[in-house]
Jmol script that loads the backbone (N, CA, C; Angstrom):
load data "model"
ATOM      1  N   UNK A   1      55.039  44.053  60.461  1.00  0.00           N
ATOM      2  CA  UNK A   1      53.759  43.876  59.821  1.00  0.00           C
ATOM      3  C   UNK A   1      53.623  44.895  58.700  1.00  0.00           C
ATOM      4  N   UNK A   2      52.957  44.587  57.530  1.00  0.00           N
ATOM      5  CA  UNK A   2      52.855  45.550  56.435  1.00  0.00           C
ATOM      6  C   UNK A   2      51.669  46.281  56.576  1.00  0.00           C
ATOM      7  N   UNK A   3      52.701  48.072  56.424  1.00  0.00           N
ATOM      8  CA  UNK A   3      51.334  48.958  56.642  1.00  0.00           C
ATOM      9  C   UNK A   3      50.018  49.340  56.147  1.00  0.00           C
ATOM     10  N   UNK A   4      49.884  48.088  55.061  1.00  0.00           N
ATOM     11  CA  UNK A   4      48.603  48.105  54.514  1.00  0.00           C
ATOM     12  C   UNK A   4      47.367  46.806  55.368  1.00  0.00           C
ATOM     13  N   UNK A   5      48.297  46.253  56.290  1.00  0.00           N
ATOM     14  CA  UNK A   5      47.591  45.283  56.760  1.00  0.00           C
ATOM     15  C   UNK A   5      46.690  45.907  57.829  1.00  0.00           C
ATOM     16  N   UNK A   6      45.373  45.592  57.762  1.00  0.00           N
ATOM     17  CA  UNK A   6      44.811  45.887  59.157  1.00  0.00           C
ATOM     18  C   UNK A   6      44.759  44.731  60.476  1.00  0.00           C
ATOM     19  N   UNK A   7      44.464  45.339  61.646  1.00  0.00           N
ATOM     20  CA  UNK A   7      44.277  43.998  62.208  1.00  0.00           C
ATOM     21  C   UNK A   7      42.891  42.981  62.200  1.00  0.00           C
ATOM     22  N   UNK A   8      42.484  43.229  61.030  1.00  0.00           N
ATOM     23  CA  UNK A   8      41.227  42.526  60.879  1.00  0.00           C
ATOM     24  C   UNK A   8      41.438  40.967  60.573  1.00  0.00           C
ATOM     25  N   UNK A   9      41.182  39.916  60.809  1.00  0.00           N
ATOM     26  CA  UNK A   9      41.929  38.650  60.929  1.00  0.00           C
ATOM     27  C   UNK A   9      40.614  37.683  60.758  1.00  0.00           C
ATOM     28  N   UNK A  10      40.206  37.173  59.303  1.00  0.00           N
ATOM     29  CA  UNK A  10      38.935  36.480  59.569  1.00  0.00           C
ATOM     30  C   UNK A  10      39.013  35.037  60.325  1.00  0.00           C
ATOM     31  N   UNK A  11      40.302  34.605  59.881  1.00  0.00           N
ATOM     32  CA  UNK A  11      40.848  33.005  60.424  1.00  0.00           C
ATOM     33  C   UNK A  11      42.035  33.129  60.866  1.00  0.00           C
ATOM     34  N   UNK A  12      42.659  32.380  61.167  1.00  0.00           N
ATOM     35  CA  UNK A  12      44.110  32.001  61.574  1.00  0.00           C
ATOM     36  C   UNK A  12      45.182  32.199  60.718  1.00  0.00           C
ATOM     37  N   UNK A  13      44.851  31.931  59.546  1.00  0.00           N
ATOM     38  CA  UNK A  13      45.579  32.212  58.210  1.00  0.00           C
ATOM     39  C   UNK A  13      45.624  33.385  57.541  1.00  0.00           C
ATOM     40  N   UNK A  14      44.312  33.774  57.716  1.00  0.00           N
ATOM     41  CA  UNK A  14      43.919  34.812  56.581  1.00  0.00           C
ATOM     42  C   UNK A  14      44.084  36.328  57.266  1.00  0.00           C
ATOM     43  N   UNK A  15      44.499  37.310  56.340  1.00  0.00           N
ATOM     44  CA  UNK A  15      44.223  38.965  56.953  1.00  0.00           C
ATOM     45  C   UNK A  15      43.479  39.426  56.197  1.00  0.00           C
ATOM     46  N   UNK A  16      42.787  40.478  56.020  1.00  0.00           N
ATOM     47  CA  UNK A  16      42.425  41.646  55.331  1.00  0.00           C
ATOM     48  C   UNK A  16      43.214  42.424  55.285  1.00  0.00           C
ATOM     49  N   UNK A  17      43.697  43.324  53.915  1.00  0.00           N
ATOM     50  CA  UNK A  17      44.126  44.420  53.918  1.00  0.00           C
ATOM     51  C   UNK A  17      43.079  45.583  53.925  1.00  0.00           C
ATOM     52  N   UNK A  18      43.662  46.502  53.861  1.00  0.00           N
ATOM     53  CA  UNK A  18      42.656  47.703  54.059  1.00  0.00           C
ATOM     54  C   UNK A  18      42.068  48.001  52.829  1.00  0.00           C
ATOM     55  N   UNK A  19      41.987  47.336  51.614  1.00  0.00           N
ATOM     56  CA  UNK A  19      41.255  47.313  50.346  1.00  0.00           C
ATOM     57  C   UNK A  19      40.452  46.600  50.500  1.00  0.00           C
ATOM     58  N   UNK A  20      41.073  45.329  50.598  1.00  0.00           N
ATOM     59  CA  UNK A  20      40.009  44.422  50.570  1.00  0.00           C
ATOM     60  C   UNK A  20      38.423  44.520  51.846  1.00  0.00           C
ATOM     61  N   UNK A  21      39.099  44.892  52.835  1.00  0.00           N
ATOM     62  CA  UNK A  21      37.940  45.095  53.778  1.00  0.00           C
ATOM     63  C   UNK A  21      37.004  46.391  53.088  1.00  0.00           C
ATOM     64  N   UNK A  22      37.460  47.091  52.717  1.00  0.00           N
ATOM     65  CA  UNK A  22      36.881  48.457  52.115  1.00  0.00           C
ATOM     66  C   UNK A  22      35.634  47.616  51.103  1.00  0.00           C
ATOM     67  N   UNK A  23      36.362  46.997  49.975  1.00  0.00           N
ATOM     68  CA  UNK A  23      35.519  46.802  48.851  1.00  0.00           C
ATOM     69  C   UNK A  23      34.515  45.373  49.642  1.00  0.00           C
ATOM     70  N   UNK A  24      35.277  44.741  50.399  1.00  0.00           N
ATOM     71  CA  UNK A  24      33.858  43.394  50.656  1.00  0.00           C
ATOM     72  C   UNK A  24      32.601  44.611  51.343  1.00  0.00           C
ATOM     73  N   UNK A  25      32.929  45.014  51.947  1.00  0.00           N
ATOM     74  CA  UNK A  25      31.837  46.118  52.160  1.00  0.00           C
ATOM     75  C   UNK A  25      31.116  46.533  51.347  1.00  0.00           C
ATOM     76  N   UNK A  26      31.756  47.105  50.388  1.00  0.00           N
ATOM     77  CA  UNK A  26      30.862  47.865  49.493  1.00  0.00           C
ATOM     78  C   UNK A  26      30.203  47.010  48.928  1.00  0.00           C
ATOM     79  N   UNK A  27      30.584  45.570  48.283  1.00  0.00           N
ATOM     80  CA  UNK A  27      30.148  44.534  47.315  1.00  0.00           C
ATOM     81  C   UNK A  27      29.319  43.860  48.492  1.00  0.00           C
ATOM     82  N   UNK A  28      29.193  43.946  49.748  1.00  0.00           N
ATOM     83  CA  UNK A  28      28.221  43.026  50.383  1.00  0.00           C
ATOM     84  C   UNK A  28      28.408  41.940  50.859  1.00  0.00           C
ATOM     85  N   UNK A  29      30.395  41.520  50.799  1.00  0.00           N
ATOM     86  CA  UNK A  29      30.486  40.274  50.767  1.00  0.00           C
ATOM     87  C   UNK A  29      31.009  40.087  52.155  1.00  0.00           C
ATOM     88  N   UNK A  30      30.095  39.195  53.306  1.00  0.00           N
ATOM     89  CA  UNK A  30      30.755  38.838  54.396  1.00  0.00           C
ATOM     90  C   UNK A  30      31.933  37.789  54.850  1.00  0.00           C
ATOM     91  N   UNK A  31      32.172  38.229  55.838  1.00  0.00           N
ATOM     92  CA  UNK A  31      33.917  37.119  55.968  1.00  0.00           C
ATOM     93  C   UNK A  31      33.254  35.424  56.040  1.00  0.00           C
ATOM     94  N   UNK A  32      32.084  35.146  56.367  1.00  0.00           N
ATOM     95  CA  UNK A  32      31.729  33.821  56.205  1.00  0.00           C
ATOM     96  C   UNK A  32      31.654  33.443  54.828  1.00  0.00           C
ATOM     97  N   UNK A  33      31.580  34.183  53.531  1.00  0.00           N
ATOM     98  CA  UNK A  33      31.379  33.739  52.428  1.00  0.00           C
ATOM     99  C   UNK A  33      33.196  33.262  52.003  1.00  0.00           C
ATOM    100  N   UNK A  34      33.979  34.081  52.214  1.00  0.00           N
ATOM    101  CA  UNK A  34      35.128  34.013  51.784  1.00  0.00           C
ATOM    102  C   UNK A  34      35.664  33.284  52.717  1.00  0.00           C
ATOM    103  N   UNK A  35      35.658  33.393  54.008  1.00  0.00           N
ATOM    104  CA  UNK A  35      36.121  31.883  54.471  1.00  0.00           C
ATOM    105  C   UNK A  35      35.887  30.656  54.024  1.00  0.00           C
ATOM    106  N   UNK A  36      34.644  30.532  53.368  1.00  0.00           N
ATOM    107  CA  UNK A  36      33.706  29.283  52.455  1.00  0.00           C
ATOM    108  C   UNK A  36      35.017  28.843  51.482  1.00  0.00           C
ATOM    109  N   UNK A  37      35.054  30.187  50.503  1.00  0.00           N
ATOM    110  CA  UNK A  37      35.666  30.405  49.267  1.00  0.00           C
ATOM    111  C   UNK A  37      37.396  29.774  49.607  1.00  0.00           C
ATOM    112  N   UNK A  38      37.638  30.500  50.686  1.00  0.00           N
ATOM    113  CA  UNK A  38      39.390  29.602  50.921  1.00  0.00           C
ATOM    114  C   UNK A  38      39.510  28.647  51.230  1.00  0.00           C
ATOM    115  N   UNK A  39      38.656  28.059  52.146  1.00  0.00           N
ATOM    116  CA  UNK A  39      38.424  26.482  52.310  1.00  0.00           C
ATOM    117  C   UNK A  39      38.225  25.836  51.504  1.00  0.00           C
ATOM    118  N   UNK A  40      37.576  26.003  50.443  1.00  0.00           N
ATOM    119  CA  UNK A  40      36.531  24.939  49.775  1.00  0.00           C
ATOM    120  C   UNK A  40      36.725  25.205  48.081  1.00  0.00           C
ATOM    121  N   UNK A  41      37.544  26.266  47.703  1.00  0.00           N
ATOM    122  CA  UNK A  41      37.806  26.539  46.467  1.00  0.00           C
ATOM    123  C   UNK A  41      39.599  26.146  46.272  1.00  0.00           C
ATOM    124  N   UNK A  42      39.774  26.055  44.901  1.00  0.00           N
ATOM    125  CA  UNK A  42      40.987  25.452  44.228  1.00  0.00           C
ATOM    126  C   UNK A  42      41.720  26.749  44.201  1.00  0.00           C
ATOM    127  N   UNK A  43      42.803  26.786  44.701  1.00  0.00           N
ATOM    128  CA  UNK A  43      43.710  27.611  44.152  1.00  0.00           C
ATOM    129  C   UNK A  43      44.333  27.924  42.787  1.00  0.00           C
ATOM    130  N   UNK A  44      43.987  28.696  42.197  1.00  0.00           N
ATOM    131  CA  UNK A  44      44.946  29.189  40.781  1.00  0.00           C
ATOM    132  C   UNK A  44      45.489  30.366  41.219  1.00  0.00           C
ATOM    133  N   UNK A  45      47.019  29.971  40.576  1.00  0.00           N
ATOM    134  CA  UNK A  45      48.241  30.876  41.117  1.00  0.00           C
ATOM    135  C   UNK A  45      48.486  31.588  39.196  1.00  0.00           C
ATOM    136  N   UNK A  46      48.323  32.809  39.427  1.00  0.00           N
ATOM    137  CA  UNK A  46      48.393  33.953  37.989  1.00  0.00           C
ATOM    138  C   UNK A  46      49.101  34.985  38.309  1.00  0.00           C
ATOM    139  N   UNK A  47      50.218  35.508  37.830  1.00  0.00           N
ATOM    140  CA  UNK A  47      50.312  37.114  37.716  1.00  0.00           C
ATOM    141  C   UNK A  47      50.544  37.480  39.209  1.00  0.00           C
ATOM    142  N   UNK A  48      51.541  36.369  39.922  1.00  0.00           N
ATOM    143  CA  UNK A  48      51.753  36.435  41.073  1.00  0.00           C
ATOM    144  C   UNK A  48      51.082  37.044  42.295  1.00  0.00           C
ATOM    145  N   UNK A  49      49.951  36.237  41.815  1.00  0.00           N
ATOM    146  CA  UNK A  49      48.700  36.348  43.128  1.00  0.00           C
ATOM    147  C   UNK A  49      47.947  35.031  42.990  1.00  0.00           C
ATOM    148  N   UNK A  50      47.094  34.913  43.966  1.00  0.00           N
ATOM    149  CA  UNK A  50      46.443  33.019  44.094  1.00  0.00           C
ATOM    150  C   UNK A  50      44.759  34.029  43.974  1.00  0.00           C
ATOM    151  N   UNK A  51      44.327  33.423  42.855  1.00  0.00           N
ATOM    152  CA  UNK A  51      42.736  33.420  42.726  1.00  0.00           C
ATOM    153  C   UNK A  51      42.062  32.224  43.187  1.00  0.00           C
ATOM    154  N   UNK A  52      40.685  32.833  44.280  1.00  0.00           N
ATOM    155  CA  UNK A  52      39.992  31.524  44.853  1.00  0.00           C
ATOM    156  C   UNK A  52      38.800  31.613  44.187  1.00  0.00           C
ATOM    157  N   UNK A  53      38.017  30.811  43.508  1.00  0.00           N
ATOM    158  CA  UNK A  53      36.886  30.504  42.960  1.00  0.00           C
ATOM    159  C   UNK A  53      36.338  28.953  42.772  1.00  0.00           C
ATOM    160  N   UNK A  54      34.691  29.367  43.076  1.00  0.00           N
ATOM    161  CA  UNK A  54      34.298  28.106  43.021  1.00  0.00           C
ATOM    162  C   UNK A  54      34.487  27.566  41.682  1.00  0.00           C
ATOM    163  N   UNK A  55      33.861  26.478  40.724  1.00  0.00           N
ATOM    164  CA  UNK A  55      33.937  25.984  39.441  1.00  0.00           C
ATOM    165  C   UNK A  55      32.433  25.683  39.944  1.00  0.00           C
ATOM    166  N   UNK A  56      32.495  24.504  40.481  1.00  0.00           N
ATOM    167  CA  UNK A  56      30.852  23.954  41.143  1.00  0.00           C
ATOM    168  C   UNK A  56      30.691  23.748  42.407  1.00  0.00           C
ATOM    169  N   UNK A  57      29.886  24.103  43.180  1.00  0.00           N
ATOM    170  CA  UNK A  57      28.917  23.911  44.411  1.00  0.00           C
ATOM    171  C   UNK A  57      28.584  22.495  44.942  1.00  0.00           C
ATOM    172  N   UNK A  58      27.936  22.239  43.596  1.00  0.00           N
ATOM    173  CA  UNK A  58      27.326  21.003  43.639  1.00  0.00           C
ATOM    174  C   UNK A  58      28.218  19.939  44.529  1.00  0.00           C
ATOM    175  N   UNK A  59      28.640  19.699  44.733  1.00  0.00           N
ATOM    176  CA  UNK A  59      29.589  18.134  45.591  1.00  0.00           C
ATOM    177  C   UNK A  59      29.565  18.588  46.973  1.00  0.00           C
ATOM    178  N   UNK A  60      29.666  20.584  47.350  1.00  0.00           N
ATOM    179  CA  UNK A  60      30.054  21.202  48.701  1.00  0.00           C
ATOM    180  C   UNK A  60      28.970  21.187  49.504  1.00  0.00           C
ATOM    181  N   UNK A  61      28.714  20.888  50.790  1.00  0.00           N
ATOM    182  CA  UNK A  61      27.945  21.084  51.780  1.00  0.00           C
ATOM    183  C   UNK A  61      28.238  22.868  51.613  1.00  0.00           C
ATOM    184  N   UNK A  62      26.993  23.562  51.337  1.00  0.00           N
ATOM    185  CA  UNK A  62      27.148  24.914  51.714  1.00  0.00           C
ATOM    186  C   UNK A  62      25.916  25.448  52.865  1.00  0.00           C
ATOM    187  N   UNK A  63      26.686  25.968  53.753  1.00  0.00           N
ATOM    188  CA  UNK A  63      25.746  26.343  54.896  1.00  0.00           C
ATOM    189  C   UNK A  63      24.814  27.364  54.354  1.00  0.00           C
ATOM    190  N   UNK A  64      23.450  27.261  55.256  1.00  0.00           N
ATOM    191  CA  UNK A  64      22.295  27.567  55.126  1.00  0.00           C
ATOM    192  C   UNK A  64      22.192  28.954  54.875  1.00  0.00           C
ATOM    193  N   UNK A  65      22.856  29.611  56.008  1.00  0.00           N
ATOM    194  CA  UNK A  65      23.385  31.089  55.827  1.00  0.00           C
ATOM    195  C   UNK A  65      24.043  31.642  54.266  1.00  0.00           C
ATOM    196  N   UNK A  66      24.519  30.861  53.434  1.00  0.00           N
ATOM    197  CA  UNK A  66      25.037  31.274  52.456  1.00  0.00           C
ATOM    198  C   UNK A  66      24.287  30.817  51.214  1.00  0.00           C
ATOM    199  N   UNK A  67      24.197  31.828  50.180  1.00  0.00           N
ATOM    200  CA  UNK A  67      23.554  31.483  49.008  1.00  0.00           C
ATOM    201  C   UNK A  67      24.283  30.884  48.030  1.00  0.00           C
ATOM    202  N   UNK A  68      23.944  29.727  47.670  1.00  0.00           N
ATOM    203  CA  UNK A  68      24.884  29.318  46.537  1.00  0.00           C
ATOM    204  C   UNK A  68      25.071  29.777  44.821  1.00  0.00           C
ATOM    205  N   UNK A  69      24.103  30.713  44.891  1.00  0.00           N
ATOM    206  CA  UNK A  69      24.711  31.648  43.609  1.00  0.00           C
ATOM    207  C   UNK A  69      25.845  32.816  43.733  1.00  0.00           C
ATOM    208  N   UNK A  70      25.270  33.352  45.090  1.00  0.00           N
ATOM    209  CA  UNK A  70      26.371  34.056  45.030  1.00  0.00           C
ATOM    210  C   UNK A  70      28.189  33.545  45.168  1.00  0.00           C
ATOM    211  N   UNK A  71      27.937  32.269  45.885  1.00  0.00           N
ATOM    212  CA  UNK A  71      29.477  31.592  45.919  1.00  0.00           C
ATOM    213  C   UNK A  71      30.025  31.690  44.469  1.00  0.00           C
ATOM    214  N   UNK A  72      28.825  31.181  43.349  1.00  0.00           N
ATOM    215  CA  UNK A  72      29.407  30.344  42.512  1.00  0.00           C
ATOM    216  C   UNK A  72      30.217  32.192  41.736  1.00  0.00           C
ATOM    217  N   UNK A  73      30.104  33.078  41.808  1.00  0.00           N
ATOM    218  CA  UNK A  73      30.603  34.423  41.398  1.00  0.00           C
ATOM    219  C   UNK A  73      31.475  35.178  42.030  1.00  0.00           C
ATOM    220  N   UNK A  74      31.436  34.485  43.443  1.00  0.00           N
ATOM    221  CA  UNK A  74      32.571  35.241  43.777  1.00  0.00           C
ATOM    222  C   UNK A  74      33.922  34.998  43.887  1.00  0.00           C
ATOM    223  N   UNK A  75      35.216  35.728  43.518  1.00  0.00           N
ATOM    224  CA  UNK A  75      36.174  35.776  43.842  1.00  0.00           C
ATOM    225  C   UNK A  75      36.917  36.129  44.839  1.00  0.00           C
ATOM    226  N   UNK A  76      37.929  35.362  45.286  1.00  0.00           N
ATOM    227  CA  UNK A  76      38.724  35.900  46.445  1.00  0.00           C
ATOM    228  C   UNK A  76      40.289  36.093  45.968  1.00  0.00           C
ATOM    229  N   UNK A  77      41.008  37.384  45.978  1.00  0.00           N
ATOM    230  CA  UNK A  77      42.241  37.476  45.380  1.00  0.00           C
ATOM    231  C   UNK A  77      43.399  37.446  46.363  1.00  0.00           C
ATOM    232  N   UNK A  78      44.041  36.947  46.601  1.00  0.00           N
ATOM    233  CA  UNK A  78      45.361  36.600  47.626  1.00  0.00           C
ATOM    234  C   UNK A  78      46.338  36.907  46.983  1.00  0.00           C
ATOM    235  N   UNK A  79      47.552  37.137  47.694  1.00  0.00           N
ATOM    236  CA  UNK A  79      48.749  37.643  47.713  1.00  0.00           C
ATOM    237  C   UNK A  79      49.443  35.866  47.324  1.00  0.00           C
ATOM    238  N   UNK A  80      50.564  36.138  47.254  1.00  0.00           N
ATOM    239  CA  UNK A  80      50.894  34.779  46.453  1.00  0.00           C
ATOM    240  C   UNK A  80      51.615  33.745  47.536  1.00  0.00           C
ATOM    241  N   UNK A  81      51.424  33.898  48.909  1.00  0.00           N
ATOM    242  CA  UNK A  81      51.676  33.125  49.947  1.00  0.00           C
ATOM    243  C   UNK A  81      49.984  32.563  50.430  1.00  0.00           C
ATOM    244  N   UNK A  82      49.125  33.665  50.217  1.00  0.00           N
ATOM    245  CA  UNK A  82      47.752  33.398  50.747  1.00  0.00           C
ATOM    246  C   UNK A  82      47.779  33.559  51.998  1.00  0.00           C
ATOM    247  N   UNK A  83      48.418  34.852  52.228  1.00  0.00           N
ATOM    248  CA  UNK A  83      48.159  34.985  53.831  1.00  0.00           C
ATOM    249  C   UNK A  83      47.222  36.256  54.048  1.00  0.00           C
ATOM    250  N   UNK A  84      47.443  36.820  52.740  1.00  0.00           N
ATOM    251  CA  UNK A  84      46.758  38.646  52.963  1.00  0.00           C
ATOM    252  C   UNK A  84      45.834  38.348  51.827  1.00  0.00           C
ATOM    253  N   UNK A  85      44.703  38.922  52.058  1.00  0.00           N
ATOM    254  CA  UNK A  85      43.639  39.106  50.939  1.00  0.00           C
ATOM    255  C   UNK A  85      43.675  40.841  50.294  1.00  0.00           C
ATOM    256  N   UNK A  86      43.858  40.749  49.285  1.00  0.00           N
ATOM    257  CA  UNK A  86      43.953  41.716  48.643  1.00  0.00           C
ATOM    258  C   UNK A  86      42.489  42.488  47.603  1.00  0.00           C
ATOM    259  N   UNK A  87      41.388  41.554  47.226  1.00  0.00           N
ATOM    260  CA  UNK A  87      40.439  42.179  47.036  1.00  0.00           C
ATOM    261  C   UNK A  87      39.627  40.889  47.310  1.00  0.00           C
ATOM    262  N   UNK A  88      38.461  41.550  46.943  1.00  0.00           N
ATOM    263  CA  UNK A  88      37.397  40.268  46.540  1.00  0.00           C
ATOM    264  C   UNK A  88      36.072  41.059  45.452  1.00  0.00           C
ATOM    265  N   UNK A  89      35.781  40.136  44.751  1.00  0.00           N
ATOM    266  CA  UNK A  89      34.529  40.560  44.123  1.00  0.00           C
ATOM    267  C   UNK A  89      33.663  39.687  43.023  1.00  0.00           C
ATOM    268  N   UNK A  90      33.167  40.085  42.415  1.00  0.00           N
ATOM    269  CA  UNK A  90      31.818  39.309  42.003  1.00  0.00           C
ATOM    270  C   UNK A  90      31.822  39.279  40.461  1.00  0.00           C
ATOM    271  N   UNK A  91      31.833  38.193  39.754  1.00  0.00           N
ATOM    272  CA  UNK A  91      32.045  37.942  37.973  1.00  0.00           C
ATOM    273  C   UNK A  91      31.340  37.104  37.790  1.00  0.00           C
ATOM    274  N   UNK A  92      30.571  37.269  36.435  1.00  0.00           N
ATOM    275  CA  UNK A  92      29.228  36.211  36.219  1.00  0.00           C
ATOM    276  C   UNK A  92      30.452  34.986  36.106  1.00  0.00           C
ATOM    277  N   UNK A  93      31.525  35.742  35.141  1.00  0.00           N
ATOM    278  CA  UNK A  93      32.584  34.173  34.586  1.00  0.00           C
ATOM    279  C   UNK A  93      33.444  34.595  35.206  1.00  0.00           C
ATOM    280  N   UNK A  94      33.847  34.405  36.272  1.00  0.00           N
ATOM    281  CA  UNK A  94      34.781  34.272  37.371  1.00  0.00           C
ATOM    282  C   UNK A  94      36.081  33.092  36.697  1.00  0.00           C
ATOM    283  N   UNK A  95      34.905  31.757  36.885  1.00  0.00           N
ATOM    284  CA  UNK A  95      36.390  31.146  36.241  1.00  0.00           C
ATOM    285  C   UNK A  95      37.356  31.015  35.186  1.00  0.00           C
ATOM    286  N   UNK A  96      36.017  31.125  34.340  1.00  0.00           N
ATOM    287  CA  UNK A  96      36.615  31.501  32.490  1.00  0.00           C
ATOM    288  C   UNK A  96      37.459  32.703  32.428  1.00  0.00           C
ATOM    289  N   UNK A  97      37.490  33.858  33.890  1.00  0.00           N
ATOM    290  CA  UNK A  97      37.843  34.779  33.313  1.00  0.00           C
ATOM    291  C   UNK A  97      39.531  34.738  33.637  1.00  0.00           C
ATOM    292  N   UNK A  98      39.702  33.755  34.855  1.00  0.00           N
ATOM    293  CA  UNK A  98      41.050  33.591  35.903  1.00  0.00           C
ATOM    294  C   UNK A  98      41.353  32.719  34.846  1.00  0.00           C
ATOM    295  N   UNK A  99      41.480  31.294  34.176  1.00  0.00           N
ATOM    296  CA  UNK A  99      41.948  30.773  33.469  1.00  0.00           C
ATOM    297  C   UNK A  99      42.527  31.261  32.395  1.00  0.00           C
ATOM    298  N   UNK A 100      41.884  32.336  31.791  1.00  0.00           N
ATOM    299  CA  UNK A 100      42.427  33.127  30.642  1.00  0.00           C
ATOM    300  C   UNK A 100      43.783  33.989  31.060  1.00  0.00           C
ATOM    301  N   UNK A 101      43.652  34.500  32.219  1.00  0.00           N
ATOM    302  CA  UNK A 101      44.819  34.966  32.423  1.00  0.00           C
ATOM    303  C   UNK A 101      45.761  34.166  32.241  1.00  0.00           C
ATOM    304  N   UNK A 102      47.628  35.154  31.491  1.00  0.00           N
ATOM    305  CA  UNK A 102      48.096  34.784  31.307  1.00  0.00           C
ATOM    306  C   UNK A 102      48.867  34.901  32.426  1.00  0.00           C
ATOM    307  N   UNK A 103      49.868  33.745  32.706  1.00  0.00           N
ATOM    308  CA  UNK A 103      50.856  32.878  33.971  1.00  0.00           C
ATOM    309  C   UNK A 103      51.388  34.299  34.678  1.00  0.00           C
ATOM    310  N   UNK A 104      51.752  35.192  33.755  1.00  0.00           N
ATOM    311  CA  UNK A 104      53.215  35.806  34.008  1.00  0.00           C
ATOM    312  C   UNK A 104      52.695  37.044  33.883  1.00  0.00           C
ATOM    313  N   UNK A 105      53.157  38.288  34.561  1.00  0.00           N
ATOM    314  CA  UNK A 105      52.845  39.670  34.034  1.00  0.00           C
ATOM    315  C   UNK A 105      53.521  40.174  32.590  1.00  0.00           C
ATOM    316  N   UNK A 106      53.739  40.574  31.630  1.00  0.00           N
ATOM    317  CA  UNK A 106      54.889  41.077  30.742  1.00  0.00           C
ATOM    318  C   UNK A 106      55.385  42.770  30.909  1.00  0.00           C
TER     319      UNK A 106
END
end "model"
wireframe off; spacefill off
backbone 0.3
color backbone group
């Protein structure tokens, strides 16, 4: 197991590393929002990591518990298998901002 992994485990799939649990904390963001976000958001693969973000809400059943502004801003950053979460956080242009990235590191 990699020593940045904790055993924090929101799903079956997913881990926290010890960043990412650090900063959803600080940013406020609970594991029900980002479970939302991996389920229900498109994968874009950049700079050899998978960015999860909504585009639109609108079509998703979003539970009551969750606000749908804050979905539509947040990001979830994965490792490029999508097994470890590596950060998460909050961009007015979340998507405009992942699309711009370019494919490849240089």
């Amino acid at each position: 197991m990699n020593s940045n992994l904790i055993s924090t485990s929101i799903n079956q799939m997913h881990s926290h590393t010890d960043h990412s649990n650090k900063r959803s904390k600080q940013r406020g963001v609970n594991n029900e929002s980002i479970v939302f976000i991996l389920e229900n958001a498109t994968p874009i693969y950049k700079q050899g990591f998978c960015f999860y973000s909504l585009k639109n809400t609108g079509k998703k059943e979003v539970p009551k518990s969750l606000k749908r502004d804050s979905l539509m801003n947040l990001v979830v950053m994965t490792d490029a298998s999508g097994a470890a979460i590596i950060t998460v956080y909050k961009n007015l242009k979340a998507w405009k901002n992942i699309k711009r990235k370019h494919k490849y590191l240089s």
